[in-house]
C-alpha positions as CSV (number, residue, x, y, z in Angstrom):
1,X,106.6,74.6,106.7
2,X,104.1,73.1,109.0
3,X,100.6,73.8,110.8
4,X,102.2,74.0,114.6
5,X,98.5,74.5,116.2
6,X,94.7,75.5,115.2
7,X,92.2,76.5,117.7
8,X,89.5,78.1,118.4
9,X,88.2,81.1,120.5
10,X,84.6,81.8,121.7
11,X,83.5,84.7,119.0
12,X,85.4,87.1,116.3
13,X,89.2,87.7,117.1
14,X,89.0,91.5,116.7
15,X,93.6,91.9,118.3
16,X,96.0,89.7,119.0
17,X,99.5,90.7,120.9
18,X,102.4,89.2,122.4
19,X,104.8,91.1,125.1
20,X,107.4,88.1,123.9
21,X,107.9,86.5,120.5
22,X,107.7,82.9,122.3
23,X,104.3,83.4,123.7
24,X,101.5,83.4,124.9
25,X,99.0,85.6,123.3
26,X,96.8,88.1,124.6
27,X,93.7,87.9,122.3
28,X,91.0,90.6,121.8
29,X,87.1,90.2,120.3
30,X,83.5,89.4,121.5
31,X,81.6,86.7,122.1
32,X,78.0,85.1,121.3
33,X,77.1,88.8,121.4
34,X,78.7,91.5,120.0
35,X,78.8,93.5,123.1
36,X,80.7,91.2,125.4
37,X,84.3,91.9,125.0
38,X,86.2,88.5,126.0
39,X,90.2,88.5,126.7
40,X,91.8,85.2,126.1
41,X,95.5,84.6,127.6
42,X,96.5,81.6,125.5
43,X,99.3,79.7,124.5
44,X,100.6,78.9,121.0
45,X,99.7,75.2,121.5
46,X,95.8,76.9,122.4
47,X,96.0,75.8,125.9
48,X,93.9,79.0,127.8
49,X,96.0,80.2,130.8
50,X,92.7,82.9,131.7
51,X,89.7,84.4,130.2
52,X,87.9,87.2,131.1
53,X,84.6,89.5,130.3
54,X,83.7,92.7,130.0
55,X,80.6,94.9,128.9
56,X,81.5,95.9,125.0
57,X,80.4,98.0,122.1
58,X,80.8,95.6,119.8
59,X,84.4,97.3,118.3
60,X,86.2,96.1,120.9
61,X,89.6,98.2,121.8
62,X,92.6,96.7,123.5
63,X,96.6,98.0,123.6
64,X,99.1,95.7,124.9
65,X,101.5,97.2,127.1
66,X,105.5,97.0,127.0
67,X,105.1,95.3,130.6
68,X,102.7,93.1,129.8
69,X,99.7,94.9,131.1
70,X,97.0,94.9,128.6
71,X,94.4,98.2,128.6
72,X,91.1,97.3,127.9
73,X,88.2,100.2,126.9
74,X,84.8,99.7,127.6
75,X,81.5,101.3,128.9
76,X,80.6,101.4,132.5
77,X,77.3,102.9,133.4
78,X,77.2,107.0,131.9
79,X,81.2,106.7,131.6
80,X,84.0,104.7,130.0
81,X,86.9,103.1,132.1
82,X,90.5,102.5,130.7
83,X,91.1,99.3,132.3
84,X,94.7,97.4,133.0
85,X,94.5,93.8,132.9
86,X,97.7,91.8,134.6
87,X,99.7,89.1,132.8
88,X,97.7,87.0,135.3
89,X,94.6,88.0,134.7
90,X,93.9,90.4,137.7
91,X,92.9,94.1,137.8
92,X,95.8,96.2,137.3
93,X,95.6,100.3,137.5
94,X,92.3,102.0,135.9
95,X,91.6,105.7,134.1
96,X,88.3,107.0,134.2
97,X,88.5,109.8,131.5
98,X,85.8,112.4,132.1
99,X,83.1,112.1,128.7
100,X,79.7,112.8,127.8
101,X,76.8,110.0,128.5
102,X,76.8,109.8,124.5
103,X,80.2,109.6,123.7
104,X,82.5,106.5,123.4
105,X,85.9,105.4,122.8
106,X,86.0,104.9,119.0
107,X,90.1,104.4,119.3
108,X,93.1,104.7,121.8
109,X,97.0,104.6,121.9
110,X,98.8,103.8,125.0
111,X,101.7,105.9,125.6
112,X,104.5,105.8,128.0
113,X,102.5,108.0,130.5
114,X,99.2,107.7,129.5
115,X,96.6,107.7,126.2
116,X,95.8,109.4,123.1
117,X,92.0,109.0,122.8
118,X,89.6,109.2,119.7
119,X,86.1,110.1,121.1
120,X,82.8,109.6,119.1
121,X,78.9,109.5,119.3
122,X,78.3,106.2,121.3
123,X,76.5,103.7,119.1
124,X,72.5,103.3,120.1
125,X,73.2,99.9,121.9
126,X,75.2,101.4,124.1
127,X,73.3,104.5,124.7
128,X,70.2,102.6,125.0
129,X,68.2,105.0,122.9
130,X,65.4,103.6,120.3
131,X,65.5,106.8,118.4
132,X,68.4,108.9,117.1
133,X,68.7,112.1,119.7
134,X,67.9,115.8,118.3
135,X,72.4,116.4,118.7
136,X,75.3,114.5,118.5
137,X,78.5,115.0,120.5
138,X,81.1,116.7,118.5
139,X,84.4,114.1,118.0
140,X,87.1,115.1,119.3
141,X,90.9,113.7,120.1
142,X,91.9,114.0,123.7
143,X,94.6,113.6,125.9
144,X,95.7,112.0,129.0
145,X,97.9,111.1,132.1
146,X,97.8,107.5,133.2
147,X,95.0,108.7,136.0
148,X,92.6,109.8,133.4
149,X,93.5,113.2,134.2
150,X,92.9,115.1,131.0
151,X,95.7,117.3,129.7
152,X,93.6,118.6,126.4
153,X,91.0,118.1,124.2
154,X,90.5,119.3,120.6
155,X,87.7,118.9,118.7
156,X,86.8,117.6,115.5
157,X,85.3,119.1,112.1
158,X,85.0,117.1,109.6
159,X,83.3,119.7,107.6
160,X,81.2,119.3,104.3
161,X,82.6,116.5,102.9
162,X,82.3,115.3,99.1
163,X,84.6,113.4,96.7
164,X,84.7,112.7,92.7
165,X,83.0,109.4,91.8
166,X,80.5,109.7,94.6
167,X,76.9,110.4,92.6
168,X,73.5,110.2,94.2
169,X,69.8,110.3,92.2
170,X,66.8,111.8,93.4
171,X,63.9,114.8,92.9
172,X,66.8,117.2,92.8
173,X,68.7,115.6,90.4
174,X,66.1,115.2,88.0
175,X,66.4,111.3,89.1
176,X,69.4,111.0,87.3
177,X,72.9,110.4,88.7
178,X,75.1,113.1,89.5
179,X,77.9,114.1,91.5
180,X,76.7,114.5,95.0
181,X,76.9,117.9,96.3
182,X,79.1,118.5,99.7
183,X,77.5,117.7,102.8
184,X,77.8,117.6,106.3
185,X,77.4,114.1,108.0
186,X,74.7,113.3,110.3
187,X,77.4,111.4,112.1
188,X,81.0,111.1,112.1
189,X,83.2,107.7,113.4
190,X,86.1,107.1,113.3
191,X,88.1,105.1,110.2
192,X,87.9,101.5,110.3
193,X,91.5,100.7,109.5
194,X,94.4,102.1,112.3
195,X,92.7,105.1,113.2
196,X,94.5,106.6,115.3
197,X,98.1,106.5,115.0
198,X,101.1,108.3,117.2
199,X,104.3,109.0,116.2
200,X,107.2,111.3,118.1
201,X,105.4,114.5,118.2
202,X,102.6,113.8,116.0
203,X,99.1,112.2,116.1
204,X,96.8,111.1,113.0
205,X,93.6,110.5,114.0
206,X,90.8,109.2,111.0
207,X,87.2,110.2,110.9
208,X,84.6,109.7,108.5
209,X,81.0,109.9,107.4
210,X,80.0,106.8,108.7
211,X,77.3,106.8,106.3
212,X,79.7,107.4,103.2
213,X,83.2,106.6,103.8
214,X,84.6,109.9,103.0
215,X,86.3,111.4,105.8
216,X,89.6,113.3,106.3
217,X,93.1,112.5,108.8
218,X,93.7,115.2,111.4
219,X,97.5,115.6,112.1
220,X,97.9,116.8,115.7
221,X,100.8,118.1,118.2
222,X,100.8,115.7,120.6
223,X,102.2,118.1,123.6
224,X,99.6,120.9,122.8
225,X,96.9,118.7,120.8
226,X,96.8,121.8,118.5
227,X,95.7,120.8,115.1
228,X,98.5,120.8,112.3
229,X,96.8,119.8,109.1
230,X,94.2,117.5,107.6
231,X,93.8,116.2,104.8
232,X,91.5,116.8,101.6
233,X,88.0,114.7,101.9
234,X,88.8,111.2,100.6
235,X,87.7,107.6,101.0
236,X,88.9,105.8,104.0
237,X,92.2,103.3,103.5
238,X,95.2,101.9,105.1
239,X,97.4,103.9,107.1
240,X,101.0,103.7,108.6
241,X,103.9,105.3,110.5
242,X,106.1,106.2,107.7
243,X,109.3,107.6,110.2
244,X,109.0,110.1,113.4
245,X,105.9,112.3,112.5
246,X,106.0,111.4,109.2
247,X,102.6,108.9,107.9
248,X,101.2,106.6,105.3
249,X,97.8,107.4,104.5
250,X,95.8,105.5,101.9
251,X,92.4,106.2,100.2
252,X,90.8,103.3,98.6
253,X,86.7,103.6,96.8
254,X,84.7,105.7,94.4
255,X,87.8,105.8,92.0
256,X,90.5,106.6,94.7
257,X,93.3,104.4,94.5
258,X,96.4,106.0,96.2
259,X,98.6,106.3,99.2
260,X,100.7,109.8,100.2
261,X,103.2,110.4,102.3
262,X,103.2,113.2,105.2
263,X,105.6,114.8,106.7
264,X,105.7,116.6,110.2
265,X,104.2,119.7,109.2
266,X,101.1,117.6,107.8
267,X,102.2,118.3,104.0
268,X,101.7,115.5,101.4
269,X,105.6,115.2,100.1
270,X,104.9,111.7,97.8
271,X,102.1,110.1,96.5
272,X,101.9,106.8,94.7
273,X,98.9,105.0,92.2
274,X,99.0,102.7,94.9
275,X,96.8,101.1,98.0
276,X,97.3,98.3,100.4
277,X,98.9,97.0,104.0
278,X,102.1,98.9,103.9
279,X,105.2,97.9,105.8
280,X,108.1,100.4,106.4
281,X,110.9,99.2,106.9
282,X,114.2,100.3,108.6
283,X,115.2,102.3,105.8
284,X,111.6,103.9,105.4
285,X,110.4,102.2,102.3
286,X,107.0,101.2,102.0
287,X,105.9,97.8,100.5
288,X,103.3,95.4,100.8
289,X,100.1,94.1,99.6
290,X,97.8,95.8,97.1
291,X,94.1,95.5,97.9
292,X,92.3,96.6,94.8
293,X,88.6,95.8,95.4
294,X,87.5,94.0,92.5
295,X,87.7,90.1,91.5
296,X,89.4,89.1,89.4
297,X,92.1,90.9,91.1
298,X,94.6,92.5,89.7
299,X,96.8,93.4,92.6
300,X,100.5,92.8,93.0
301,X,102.9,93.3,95.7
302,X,104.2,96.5,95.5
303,X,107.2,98.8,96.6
304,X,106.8,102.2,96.6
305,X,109.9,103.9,95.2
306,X,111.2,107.0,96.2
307,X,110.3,109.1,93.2
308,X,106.6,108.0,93.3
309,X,107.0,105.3,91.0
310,X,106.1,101.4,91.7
311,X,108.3,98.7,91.8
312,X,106.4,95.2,90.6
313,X,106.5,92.2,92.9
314,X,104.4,89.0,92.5
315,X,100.5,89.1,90.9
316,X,98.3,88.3,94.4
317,X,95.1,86.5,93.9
318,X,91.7,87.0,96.0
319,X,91.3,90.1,98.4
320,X,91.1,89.8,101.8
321,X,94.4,89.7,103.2
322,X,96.2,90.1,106.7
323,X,98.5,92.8,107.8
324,X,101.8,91.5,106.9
325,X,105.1,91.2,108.7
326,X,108.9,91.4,107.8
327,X,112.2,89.4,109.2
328,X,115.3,90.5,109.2
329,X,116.4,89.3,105.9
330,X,113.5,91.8,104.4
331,X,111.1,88.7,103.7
332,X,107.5,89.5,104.4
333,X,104.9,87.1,105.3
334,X,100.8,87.6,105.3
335,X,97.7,85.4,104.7
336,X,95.8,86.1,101.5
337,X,93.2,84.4,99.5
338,X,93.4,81.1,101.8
339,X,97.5,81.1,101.8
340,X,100.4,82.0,103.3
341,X,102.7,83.9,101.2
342,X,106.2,84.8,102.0
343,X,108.0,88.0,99.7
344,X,111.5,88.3,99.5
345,X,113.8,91.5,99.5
346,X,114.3,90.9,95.4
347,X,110.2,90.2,95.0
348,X,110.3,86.7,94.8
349,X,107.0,85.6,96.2
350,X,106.7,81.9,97.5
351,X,103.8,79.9,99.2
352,X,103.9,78.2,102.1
353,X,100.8,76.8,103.1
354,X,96.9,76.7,101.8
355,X,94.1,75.3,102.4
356,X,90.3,76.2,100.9
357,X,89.5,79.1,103.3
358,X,87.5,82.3,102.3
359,X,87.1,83.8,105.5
360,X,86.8,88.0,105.3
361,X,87.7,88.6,108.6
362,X,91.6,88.2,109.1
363,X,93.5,89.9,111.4
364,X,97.6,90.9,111.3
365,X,100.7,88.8,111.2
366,X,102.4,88.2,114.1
367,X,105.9,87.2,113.5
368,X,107.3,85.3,116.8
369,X,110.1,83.3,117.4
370,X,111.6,80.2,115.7
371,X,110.0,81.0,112.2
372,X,106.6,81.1,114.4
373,X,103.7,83.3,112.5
374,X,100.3,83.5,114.1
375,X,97.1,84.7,112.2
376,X,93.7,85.4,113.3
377,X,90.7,84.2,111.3
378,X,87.6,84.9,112.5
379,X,87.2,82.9,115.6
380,X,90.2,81.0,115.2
381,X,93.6,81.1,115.1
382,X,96.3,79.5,113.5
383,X,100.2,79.0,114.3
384,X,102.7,78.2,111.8
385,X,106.3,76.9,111.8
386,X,108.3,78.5,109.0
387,X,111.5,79.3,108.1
388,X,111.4,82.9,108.6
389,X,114.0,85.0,110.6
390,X,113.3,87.1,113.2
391,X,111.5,90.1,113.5
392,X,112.7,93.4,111.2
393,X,113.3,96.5,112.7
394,X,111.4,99.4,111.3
395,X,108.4,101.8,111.8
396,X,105.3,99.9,110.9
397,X,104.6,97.4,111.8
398,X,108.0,95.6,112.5
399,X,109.6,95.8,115.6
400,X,107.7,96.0,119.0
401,X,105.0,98.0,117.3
402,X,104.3,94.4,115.8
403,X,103.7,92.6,118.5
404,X,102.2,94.8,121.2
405,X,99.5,96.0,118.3
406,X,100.0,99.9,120.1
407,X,100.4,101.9,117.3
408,X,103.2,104.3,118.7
409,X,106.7,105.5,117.7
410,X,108.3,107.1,120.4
């Protein structure tokens, strides 16, 4: 196991994708400042091919085509532009989906014939605005034809949220704590991890309180964008693809510690005492990573079993972790706690590389060819030589879904 290549990019790695597990990679983040998107073509030995700049919003959003065309989102003048990049760097096709001045982009999914789009309240940086306005624009899940033509939109309610564990203190709770009473957000975002996820017929789109955390998954149609189900009020987690139209959804904070399993029809049919970055593989069983939120941890690598139970793999230390990856041999492989571990199909775990790194921002695994893994940290990323397999087959995120970083199950 050896350290292949280490380099660096010009701010925080926010994506990285590859059309081909032998290179090069297409990475996403910003800059100096947070609201200059830069996209880096680069090789595995860090040699840049092209680099470009855009205007950002400091989440910058960026799906990686099966052709190699990468769509970039960002804001241009009172509207947002979908905008294809070319594997060499020049201006491919653009969509100019119709919005409001104070709306943005918060998430998108490519599909094979156009987006998927999660809209939201445009941050004040990008509305230019020194004071919060008298409305908000509603959220709302949209979608649309490779033009920008737009075939429906539906919007959002997140409702009165609330959520055991969540207290507050004040005049009218005597100035003791309390349960906090349901409320209606002053603003609603979208979730931080995979919000918006697409899956044969069916869309899961994430919002939240983006002053609490607590928000709720909206299960769509994708041919009618009527709205199937959502779930109860809960804090934000992971989420996955658990099979066609079938999800992962995780809930992590204030107590909550779980994941459930839906199926088309938007009905919980499992739920485990369980929360972390799920894999699914060819077979539909979820396993990966706990992330308990506390030090010392106590968080394991974990199988979920079919009857709701959990099946023990190896004690992890530390928190932050990356998405991990699986071979073909059912070995997964992520970075956690300044290492890269490897789990095997019997729950073996092994380590195959550290060094004294604490870094919080990680991104996923990317499992290329030759044993190859690439992982974003921070700024910079790293490329190891293992002896991994290739990629697994599967629903999340194995397969192509793994490498392009488009969250989409045809």
């Amino acid at each position: 196991m050896t350290l292949a290549s280490r380099f660096t990019l010009p701010g925080q790695v926010r994506a990285v994708a590859t059309v081909d597990p032998s290179g090069p990679l297409t990475v996403t983040g910003y800059g100096a400042n947070p609201l200059v998107t830069v996209i880096t073509k680069v090789e595995l030995s860090g040699k840049v091919a092209w680099q470009r700049t855009y205007p950002g919003t400091g989440s910058p959003q960026s799906r990686l085509s099966t052709e190699g065309t990468l769509w970039v989102a960002y804001p241009d003048g009172d509207g947002r532009l979908l905008e294809g990049v070319l594997p060499d760097g020049s201006t491919g096709p653009t969509a100019r989906p119709e919005c409001r001045p104070d709306e943005e982009i918060g998430a998108f999914v490519l599909l094979d014939d156009g987006f998927v789009v999660s809209w939201v309240s445009a941050s004040r940086p990008v509305r230019g605005e020194r004071s919060r306005p008298t409305s908000l624009p509603q959220p709302r899940v949209a979608r649309y034809t490779q033009e920008g033509e737009c075939l429906w939109s539906t919007p959002i309610a997140l409702g009165a949220v609330s959520f055991p564990g969540v207290v507050e203190m004040g005049d009218r709770t005597g100035w003791e704590l309390r349960p906090r009473r349901p409320r209606v957000p002053e603003e609603t975002g979208v979730d931080h991890w995979e919000p918006l996820l697409v899956s044969a017929d069916r869309i899961a789109a994430g919002f939240t309180d983006t002053r609490g955390g607590i928000g709720r998954t909206f299960f769509l149609d994708l041919d009618s964008g009527e709205t199937v189900s959502a779930t109860s009020p809960a804090p934000a987690g992971r989420k996955a693809i658990a099979g066609p139209g079938q999800f992962l959804i995780g809930s992590q904070g204030y107590g909550a510690f779980t994941t459930g399993r839906f199926g088309r029809d938007g009905a919980e049919i499992a739920r485990w005492a369980s929360h972390g970055a799920m894999l699914v593989d060819k077979n539909g069983s979820p396993s990966g990573p706990e992330l308990e939120n506390c030090l010392p941890s106590g968080s394991r690598f974990r199988r979920l079993a079919p009857d709701n139970t959990l099946v023990d793999g190896p004690a992890l230390t530390g928190f932050y972790t990356s998405h991990p990856a699986m071979d073909c041999e059912g070995t997964t492989v992520f970075w956690r706690d300044g290492k890269l571990l490897a789990v095997d199909k019997d729950l073996v775990g092994y380590e195959l590389f550290a060094m004294d790194d604490d870094r919080a921002v990680i991104g996923r695994a990317l499992l290329l060819d030759e044993g190859g893994v690439a992982i974003s940290l921070d700024n910079e990323i790293l490329v190891f030589r293992t002896p991994l397999g290739p990629l697994a087959e599967g629903p999340w995120p194995c397969g192509e879904a793994n490498l392009h970083g488009n969250p989409l199950v045809s």
